[in-house]
Structures are given as structure tokens and as C-alpha cells.
FIKOLZA-1660 file (N, C-alpha, C; in steps of 0.1 Angstrom, whole numbers, plus 5000, padded with zeros to 4 digits):
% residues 88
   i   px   py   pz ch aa at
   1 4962 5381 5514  A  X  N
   1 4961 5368 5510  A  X CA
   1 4970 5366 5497  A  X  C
   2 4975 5354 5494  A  X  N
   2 4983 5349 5489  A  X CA
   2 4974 5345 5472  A  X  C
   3 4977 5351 5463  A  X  N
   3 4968 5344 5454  A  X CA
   3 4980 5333 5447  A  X  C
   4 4974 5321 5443  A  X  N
   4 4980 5307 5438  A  X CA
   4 4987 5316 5422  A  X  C
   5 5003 5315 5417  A  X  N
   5 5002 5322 5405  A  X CA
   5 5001 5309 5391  A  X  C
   6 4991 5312 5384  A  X  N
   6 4989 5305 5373  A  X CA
   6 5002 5309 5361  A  X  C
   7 5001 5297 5352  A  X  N
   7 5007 5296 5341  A  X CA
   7 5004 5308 5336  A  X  C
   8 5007 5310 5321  A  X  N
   8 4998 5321 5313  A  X CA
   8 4991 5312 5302  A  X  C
   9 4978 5314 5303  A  X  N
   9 4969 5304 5294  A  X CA
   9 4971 5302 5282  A  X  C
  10 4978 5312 5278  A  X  N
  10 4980 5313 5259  A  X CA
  10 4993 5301 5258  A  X  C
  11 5003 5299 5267  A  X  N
  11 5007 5288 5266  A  X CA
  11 5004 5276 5263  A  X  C
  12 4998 5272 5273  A  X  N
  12 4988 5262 5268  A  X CA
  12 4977 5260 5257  A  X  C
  13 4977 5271 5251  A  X  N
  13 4964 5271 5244  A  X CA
  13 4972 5268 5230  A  X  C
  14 4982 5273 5228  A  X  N
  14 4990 5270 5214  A  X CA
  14 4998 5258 5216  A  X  C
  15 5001 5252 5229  A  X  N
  15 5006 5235 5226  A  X CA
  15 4991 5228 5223  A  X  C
  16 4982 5231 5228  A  X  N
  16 4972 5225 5223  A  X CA
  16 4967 5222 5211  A  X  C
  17 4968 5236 5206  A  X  N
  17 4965 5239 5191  A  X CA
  17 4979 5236 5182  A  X  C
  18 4990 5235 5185  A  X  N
  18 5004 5225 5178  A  X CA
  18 5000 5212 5178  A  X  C
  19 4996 5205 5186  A  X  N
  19 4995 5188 5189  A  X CA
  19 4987 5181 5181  A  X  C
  20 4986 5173 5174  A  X  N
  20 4976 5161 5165  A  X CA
  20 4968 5159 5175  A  X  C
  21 4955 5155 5168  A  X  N
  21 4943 5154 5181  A  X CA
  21 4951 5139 5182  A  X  C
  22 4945 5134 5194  A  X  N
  22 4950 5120 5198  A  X CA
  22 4942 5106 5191  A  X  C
  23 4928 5113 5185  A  X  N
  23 4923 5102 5172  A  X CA
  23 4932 5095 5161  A  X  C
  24 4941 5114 5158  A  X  N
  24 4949 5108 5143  A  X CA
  24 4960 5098 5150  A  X  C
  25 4966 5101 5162  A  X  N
  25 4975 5100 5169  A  X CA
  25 4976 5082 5166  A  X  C
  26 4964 5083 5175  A  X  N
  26 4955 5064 5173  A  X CA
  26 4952 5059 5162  A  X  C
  27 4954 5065 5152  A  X  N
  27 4950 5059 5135  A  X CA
  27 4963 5053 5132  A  X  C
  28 4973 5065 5131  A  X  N
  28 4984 5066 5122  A  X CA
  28 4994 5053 5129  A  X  C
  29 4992 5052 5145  A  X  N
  29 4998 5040 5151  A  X CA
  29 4993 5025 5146  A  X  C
  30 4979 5025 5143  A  X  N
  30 4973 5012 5142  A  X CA
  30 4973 5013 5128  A  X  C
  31 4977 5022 5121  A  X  N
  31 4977 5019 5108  A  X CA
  31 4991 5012 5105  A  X  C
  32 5002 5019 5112  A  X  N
  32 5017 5016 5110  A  X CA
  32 5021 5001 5116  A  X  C
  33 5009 4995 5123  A  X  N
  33 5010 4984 5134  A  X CA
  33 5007 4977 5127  A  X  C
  34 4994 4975 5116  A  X  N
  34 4989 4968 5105  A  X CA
  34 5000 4967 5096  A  X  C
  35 5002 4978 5089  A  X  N
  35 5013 4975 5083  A  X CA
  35 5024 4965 5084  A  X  C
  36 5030 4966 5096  A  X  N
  36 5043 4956 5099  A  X CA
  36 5039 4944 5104  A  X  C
  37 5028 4940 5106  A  X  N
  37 5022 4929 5113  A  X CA
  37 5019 4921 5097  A  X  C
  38 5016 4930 5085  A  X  N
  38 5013 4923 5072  A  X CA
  38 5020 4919 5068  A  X  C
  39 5036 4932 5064  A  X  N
  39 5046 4927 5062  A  X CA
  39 5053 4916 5065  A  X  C
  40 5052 4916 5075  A  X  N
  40 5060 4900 5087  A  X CA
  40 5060 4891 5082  A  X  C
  41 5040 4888 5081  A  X  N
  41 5035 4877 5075  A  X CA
  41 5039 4878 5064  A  X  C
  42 5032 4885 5058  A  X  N
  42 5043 4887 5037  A  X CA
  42 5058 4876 5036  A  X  C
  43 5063 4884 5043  A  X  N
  43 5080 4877 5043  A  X CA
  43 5081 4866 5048  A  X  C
  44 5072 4861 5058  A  X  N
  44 5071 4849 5064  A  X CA
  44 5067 4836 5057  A  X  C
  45 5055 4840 5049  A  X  N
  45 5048 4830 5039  A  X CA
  45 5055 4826 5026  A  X  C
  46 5062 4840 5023  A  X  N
  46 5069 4840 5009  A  X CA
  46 5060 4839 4997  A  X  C
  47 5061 4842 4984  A  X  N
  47 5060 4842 4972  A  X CA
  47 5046 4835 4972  A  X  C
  48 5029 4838 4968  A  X  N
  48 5019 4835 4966  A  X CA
  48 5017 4826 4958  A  X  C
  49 5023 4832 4941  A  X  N
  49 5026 4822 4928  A  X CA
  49 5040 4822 4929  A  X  C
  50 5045 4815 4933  A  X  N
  50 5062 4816 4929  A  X CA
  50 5065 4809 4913  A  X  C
  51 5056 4811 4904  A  X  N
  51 5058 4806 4889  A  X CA
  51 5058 4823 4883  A  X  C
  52 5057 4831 4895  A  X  N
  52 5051 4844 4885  A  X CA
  52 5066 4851 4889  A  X  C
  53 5070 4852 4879  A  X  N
  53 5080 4867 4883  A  X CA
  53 5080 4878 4867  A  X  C
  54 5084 4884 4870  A  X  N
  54 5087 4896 4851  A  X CA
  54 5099 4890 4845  A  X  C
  55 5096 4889 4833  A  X  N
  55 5105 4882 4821  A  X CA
  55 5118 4888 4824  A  X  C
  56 5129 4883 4813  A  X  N
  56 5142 4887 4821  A  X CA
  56 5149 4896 4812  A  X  C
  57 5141 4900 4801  A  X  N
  57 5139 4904 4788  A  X CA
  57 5138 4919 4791  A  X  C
  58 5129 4924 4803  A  X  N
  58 5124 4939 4807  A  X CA
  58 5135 4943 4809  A  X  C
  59 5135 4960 4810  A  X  N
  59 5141 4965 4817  A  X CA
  59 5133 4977 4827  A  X  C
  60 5141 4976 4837  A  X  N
  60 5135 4984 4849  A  X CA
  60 5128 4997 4847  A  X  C
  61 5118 5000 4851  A  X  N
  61 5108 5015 4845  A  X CA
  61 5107 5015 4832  A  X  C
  62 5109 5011 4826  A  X  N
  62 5110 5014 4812  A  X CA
  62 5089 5015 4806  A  X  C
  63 5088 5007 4810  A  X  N
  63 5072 4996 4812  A  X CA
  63 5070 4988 4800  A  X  C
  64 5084 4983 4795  A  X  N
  64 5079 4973 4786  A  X CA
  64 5082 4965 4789  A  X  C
  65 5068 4954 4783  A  X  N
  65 5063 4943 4789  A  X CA
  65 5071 4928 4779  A  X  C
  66 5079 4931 4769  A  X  N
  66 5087 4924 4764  A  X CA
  66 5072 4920 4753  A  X  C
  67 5062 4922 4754  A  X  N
  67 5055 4919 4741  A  X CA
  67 5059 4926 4727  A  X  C
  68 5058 4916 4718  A  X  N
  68 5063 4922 4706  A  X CA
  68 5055 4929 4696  A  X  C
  69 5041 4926 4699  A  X  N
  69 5029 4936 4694  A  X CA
  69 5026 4924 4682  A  X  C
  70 5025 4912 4684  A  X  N
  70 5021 4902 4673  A  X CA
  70 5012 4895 4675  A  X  C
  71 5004 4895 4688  A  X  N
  71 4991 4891 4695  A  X CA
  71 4990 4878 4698  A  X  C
  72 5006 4878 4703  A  X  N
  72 5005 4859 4711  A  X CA
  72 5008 4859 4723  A  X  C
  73 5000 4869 4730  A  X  N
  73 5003 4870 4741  A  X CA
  73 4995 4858 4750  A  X  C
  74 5006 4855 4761  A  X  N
  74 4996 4844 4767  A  X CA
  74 4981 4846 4774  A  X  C
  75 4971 4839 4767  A  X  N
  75 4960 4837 4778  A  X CA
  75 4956 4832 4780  A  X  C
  76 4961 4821 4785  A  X  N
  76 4960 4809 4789  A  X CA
  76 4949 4803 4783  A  X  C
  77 4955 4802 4769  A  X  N
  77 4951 4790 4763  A  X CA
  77 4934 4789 4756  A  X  C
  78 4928 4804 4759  A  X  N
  78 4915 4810 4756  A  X CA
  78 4910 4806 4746  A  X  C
  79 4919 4807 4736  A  X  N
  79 4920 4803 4718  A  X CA
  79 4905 4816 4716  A  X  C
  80 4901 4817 4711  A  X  N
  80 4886 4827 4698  A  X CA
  80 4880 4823 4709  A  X  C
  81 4874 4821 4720  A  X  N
  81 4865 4824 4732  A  X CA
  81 4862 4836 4734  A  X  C
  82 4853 4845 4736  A  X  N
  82 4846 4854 4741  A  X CA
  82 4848 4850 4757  A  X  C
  83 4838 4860 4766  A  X  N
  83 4838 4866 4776  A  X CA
  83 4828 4854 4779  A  X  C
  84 4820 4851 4772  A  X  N
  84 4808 4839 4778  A  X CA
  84 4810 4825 4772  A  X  C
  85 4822 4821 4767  A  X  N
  85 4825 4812 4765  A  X CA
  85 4822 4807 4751  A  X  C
  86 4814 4815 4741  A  X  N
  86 4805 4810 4726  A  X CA
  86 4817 4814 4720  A  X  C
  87 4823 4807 4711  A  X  N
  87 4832 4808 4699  A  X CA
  87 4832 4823 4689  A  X  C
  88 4839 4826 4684  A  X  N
  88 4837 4841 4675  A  X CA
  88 4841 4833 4665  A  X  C
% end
């Protein structure tokens, strides 16, 4: 009799054990799918506050915020208010 000749199992057993399970497989797609589907929209709608951009004053990484450390920074208009609204 003829026996059927098989693969050699260990083959298979280390592509199996090389391969991403197919859960991450399915995450990392529908993560990357969310992603560009957000982006789209993002660039599609454009600018949220378009009053807001960084002063022109900054410079790039640096992290300064162009304040001059003299405590007039804007907040909108708060004036001596507290957190609950009572005067200091």
C-alpha cells in the first residue's frame, strides 16, 4: 500500500508560530481604517477655531510660548475671579 506523503509538521508549526494571530491582524486594520477615515474628515471640515493659531513671535521646539513672564497673559477677560466666581 501506498501511504499519502505528508509535509513535515514542524513546517507548519513555525509559520504558525511566525504569523500575528488574526485578532491583532483585525485591530491594527480597523485601527489604521479609523484613522484615515478621521483624517479625511479632519482635512475635509478644516480648522475647528480658525481664530486659533501660535503667535508668530515662537520659534519651532523651542517651547516658548512668547509670554514675557509679566502676568498679562490672556484669560479671557477673568479679571481677580476665582474658580467659583467670588472676587479675591
Amino acid at each position: 500500500m501506498d501511504e499519502p506523503r505528508q509535509s513535515s509538521p514542524a513546517t507548519g508549526a513555525v509559520l504558525r508560530r511566525l504569523a500575528p494571530p488574526p485578532a491583532l491582524c483585525g485591530f491594527l486594520l480597523l485601527l489604521t481604517l479609523m484613522f484615515g477615515i478621521s483624517y479625511a474628515v479632519g482635512s475635509g471640515v478644516g480648522p475647528v477655531a480658525p481664530g486659533m493659531h501660535g503667535t508668530s513671535g515662537t520659534a519651532t521646539g523651542t517651547g516658548d510660548t512668547g509670554d514675557s513672564g509679566t502676568g498679562d497673559s490672556d484669560t479671557g477677560d477673568m479679571g481677580d475671579m476665582d474658580m467659583h466666581g467670588g472676587a479675591n
